[in-house]
C-alpha positions as CSV (number, residue, x, y, z in Angstrom):
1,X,-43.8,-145.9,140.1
2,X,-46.7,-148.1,141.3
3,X,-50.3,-146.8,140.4
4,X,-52.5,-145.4,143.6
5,X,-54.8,-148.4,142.9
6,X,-51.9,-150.7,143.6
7,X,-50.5,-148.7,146.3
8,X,-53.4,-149.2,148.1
9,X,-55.6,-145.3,147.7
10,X,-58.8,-144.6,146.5
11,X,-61.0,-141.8,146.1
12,X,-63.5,-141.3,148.6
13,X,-67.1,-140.2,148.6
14,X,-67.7,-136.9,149.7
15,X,-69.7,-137.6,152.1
16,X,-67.4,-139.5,153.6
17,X,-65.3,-137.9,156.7
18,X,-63.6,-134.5,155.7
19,X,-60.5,-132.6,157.3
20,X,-61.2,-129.9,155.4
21,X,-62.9,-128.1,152.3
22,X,-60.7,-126.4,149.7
23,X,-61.6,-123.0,148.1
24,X,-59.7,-120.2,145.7
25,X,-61.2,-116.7,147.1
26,X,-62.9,-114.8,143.9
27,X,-61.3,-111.7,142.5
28,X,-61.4,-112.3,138.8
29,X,-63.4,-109.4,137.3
30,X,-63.4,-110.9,133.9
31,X,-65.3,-113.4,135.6
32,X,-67.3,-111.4,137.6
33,X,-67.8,-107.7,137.1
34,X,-67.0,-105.6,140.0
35,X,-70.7,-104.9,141.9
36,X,-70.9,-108.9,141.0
37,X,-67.8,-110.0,142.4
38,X,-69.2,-108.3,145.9
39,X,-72.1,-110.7,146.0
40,X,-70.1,-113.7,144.6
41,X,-67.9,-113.1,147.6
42,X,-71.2,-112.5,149.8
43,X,-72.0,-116.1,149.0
44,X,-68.8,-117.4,149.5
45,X,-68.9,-116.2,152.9
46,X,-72.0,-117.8,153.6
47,X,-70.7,-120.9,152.4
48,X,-67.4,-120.6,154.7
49,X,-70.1,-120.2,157.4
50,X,-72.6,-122.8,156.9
51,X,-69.2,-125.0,157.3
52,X,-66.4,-124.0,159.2
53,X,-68.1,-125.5,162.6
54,X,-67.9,-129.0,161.2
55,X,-64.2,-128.9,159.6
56,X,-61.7,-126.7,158.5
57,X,-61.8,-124.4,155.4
58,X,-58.7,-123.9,153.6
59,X,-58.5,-120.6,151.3
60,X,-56.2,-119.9,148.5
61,X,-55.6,-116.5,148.5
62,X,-52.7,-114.7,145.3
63,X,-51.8,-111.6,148.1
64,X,-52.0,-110.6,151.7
65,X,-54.9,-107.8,150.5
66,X,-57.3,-110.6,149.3
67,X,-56.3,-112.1,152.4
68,X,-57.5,-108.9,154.3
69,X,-60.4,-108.4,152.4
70,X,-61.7,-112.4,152.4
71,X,-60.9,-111.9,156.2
72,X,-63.7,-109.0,156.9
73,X,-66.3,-110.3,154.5
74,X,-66.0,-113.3,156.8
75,X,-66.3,-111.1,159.8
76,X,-69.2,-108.8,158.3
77,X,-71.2,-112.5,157.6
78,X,-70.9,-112.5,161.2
79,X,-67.9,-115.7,161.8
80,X,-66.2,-114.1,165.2
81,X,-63.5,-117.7,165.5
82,X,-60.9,-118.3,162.9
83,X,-59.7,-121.6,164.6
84,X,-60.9,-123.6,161.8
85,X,-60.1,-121.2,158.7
86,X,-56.8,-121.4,157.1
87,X,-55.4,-119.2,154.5
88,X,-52.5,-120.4,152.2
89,X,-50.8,-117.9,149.7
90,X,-50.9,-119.6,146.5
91,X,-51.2,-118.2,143.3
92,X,-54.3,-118.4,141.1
93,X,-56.0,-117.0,138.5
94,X,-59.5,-117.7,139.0
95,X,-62.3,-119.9,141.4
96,X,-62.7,-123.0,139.9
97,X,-61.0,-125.1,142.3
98,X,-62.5,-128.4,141.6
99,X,-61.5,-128.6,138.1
100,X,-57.8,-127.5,138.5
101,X,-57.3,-128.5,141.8
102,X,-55.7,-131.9,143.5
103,X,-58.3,-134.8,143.8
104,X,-57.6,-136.3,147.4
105,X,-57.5,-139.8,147.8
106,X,-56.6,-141.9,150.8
107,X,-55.4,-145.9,152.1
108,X,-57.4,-146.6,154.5
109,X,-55.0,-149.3,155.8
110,X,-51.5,-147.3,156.3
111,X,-54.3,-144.0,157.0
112,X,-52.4,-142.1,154.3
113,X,-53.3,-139.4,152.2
114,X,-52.3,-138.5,149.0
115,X,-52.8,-136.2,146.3
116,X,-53.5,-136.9,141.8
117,X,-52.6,-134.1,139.7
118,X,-54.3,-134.1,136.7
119,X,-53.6,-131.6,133.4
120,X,-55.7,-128.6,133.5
121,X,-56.2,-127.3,129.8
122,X,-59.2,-124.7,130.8
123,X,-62.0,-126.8,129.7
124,X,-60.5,-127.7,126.3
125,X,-58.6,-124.8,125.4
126,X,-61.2,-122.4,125.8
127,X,-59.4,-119.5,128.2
128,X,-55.7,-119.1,127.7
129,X,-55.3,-117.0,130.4
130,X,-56.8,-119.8,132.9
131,X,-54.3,-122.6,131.9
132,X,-51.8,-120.8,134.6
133,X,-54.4,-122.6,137.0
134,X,-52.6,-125.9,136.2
135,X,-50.3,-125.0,138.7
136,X,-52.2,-124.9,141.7
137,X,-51.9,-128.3,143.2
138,X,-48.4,-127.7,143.2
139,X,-48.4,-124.8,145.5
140,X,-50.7,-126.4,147.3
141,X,-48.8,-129.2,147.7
142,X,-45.4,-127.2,148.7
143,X,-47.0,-126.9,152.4
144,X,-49.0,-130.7,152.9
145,X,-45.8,-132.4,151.2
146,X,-48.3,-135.3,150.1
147,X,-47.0,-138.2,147.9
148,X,-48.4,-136.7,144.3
149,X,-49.4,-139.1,141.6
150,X,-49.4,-137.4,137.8
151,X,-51.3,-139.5,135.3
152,X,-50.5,-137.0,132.6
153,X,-54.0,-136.9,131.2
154,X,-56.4,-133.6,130.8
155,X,-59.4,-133.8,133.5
156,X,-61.2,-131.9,135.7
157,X,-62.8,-132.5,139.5
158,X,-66.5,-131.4,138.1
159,X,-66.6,-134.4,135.7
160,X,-66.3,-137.1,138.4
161,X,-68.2,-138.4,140.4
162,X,-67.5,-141.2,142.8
163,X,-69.2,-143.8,145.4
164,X,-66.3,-144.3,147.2
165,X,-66.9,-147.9,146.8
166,X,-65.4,-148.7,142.8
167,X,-68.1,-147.1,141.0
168,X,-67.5,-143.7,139.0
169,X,-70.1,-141.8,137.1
170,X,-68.8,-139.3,134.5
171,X,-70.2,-138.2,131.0
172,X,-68.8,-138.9,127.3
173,X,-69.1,-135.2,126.2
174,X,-66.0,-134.4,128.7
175,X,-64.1,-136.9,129.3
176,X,-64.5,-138.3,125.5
177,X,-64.3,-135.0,123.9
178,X,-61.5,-134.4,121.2
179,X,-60.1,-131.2,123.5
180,X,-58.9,-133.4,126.2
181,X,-57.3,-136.0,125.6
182,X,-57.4,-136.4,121.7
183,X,-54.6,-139.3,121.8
184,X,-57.2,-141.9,123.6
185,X,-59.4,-144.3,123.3
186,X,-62.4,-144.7,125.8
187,X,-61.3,-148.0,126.8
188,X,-57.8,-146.2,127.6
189,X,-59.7,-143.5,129.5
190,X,-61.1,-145.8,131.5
191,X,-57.8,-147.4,132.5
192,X,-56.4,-144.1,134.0
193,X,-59.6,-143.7,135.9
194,X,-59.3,-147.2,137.3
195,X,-55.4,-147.0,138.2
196,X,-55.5,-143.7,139.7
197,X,-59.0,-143.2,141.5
198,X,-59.5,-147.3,142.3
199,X,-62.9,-147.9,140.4
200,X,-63.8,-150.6,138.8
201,X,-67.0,-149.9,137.4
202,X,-67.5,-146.8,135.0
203,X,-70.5,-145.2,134.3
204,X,-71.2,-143.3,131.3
205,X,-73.9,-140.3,130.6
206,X,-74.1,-139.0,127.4
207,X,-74.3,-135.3,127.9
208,X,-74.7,-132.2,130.2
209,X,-77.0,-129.0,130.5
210,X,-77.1,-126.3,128.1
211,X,-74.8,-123.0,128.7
212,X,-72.2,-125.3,130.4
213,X,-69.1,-124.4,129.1
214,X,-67.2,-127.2,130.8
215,X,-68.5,-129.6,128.0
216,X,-71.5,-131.5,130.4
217,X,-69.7,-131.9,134.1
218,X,-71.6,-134.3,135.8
219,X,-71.7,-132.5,139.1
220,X,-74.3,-130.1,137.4
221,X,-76.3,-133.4,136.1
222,X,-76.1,-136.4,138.7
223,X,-74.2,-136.8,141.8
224,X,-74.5,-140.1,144.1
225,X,-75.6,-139.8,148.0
226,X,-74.7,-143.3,148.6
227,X,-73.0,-146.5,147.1
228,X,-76.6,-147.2,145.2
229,X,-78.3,-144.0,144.9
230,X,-78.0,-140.8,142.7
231,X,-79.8,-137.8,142.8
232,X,-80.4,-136.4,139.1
233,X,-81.3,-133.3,137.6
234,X,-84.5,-133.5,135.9
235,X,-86.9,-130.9,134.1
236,X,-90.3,-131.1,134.0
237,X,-91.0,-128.8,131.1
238,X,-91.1,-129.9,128.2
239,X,-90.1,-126.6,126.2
240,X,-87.0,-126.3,128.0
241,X,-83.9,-127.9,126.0
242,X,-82.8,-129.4,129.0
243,X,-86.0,-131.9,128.8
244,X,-84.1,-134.4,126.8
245,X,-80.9,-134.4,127.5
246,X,-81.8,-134.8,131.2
247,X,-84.8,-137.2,130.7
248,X,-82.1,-139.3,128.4
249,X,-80.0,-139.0,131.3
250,X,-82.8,-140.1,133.8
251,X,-83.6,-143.1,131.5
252,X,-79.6,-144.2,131.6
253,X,-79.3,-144.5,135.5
254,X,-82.4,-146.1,135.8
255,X,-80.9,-149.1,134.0
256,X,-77.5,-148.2,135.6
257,X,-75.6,-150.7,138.4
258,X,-73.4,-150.2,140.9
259,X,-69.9,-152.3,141.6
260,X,-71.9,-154.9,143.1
261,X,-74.7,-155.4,140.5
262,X,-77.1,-153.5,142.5
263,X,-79.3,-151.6,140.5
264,X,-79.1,-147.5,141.2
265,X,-81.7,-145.7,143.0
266,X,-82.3,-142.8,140.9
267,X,-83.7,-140.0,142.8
268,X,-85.3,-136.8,140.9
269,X,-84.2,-133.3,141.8
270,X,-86.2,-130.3,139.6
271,X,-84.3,-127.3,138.2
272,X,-84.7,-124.3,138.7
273,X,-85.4,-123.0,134.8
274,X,-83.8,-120.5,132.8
275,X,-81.5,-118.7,134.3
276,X,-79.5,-116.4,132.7
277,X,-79.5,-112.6,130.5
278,X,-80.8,-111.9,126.9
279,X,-77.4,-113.0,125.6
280,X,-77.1,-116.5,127.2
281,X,-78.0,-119.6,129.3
282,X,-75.9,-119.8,132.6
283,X,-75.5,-123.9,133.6
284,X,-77.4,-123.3,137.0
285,X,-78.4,-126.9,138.5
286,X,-79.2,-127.8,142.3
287,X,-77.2,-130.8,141.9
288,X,-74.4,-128.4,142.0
289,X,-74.5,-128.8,146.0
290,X,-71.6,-129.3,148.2
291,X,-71.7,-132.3,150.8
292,X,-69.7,-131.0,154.0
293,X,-69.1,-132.9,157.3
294,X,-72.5,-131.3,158.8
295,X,-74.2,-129.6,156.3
296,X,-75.4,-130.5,152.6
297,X,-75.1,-126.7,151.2
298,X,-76.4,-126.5,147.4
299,X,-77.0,-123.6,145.2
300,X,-80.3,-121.6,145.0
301,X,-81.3,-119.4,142.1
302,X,-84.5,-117.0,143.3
303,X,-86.7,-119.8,141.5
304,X,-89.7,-121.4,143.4
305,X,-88.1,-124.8,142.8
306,X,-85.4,-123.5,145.4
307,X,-87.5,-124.8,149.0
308,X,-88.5,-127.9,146.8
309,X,-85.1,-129.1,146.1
310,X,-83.8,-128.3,149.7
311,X,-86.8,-130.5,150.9
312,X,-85.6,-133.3,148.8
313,X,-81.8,-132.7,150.0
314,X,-83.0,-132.5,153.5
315,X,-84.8,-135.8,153.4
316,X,-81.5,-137.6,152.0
317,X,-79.6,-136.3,154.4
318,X,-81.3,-136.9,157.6
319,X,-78.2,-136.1,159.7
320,X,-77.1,-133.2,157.6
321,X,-78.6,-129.3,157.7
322,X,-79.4,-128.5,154.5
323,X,-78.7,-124.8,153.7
324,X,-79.1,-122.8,150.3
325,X,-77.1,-120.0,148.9
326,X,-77.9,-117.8,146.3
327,X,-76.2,-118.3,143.6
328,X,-77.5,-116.0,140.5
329,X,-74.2,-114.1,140.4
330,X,-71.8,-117.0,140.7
331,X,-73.2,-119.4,138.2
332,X,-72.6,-116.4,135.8
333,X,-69.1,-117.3,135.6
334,X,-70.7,-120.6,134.6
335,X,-70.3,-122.5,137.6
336,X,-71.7,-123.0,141.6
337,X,-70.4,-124.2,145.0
338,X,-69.3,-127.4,143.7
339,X,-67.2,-126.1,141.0
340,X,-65.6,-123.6,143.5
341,X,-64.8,-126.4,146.1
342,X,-62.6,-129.1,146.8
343,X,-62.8,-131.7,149.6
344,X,-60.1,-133.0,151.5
345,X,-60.8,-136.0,153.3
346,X,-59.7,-137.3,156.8
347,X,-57.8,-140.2,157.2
């Protein structure tokens, strides 16, 4: 069978056109204890919101009483027309849609879609009971019917990111780590990328943030807003142990290129500090955002960095509303709306 890249597909941007944004509603209380869940599901309703007027939201629901319930939290955040949310009944165990979920990519000649399935192993083994997410795209796919490529290889959505024009940004703590994909080489890993997401130019960042239990995702480090520009995490204080990993990571895109030999602007986004309990660090980053059709929504953690990095999203995305969400209870389960979304582009 003939690779996507010679077929034609590619992944594209995300803020490129969208049909639709892909979530999993939460209800895993070994994620989120109960009185958390209700405000996890409080800012997923805020999300659907800040959305559903500039494309359709598609929600995995396991039952028709999730269903019901995800159906009057809606209503209580106060949406009143459906017309653009659709719910499909397909089984999962928990949120993270971007990691175990379908990457989308499209030919823009024949304006076809398609759909990559990568191997889920729960971040490298680390949740047994979360592996069962592997099977998501595949239910998914039961009702859109999309051709499906399988490259075979462990890898999840939150440690790409793309330009949509060849260039793909990633880091070597995931995708080189010894509990994915044990069997290959980088050069090998980079071969898959190239044949199945149609990049040509690969991009590599050493490491993540602390209390990311994903192994250093990129989309809590540096995501790109166009073909030559990145906006980067970066801490000012120098106590925090994000300071170097983050100004190493600075440091690397600054001497960084795209496709064409255009050299990156690297844009600086703060953090928002420690957040987390006594016991542990939770990986809470504003980079962590979510770039819909008419609104740039990103994560905010109760920190007074929170207006300053919605200023600096606002200002990149001139014809986008930028829009914040609280998001102290969700990034407990070690993740934000990035990690709980998918995009779906149009064609």
């Amino acid at each position: 069978m003939n690779s996507p890249k010679e077929l034609g597909f590619r992944m594209p941007a995300e803020w490129e056109r969208q049909e639709a944004i892909w979530l999993a509603w939460p209800h895993n209380n070994d994620t989120w204890p109960a009185e958390m869940l209700m405000e996890v599901e409080d800012s997923y309703a805020k999300f659907v919101k800040a959305l559903y007027d500039g494309q359709k939201v598609k929600i995995l629901v396991n039952n028709a009483e999730i269903r019901k319930n995800a159906e009057a939290r809606l209503k209580g955040s106060g949406i009143k027309d459906f017309s653009n949310i659709l719910f499909y009944q397909v089984q999962n165990v928990d949120a993270w849609i971007r990691d175990y979920g379908p990457t989308f990519a499209i030919n823009d000649r024949t304006k076809q879609k398609a759909m990559i399935k990568w191997v889920f192993n729960a971040w490298g083994n680390k949740y047994e009971d979360l592996k069962e997410d592997n099977r998501v795209p595949y239910g998914i796919n039961k009702t859109m019917k999309l051709p499906l490529f399988e490259p075979g290889i462990v890898l999840e959505g939150g440690s790409i990111e793309v330009n949509g024009s060849e260039t793909l940004l990633t880091t070597e703590q995931c995708l080189l780590n010894k509990n994915r994909n044990s069997n290959l080489k980088k050069d090998e890993i980079e071969e898959y990328l190239k044949d199945y997401l149609n990049v040509s130019n690969i991009l590599w960042l050493r490491e993540g943030i602390a209390g990311d239990d994903t192994d250093g995702h990129i989309d809590d480090i540096a995501r790109f807003i166009s073909k030559d520009a990145v906006v980067c995490a970066f801490e000012e204080d120098k106590s925090d142990e994000n300071y170097e990993i983050l100004q190493e990571n600075y440091n690397l895109l600054k001497q960084m290129k795209d496709e064409s030999g255009n050299e990156l602007n690297v844009i600086k986004l703060p953090m928002p500090g420690y957040v987390g309990d006594d016991e542990r660090r939770y990986p809470a980053s504003y980079t962590n955002f979510y770039i819909g059709n008419e609104v740039v929504v990103a994560p905010v953690f109760g920190h007074e960095n929170d207006k300053k990095a919605l200023e600096i999203l606002q200002k990149l995305f001139p014809t986008r509303k930028a829009v914040g969400i609280n998001c102290k209870a969700m990034v407990y389960g070690f993740g934000a709306l990035h990690c709980v979304s998918q995009q779906e582009p149009k064609v």
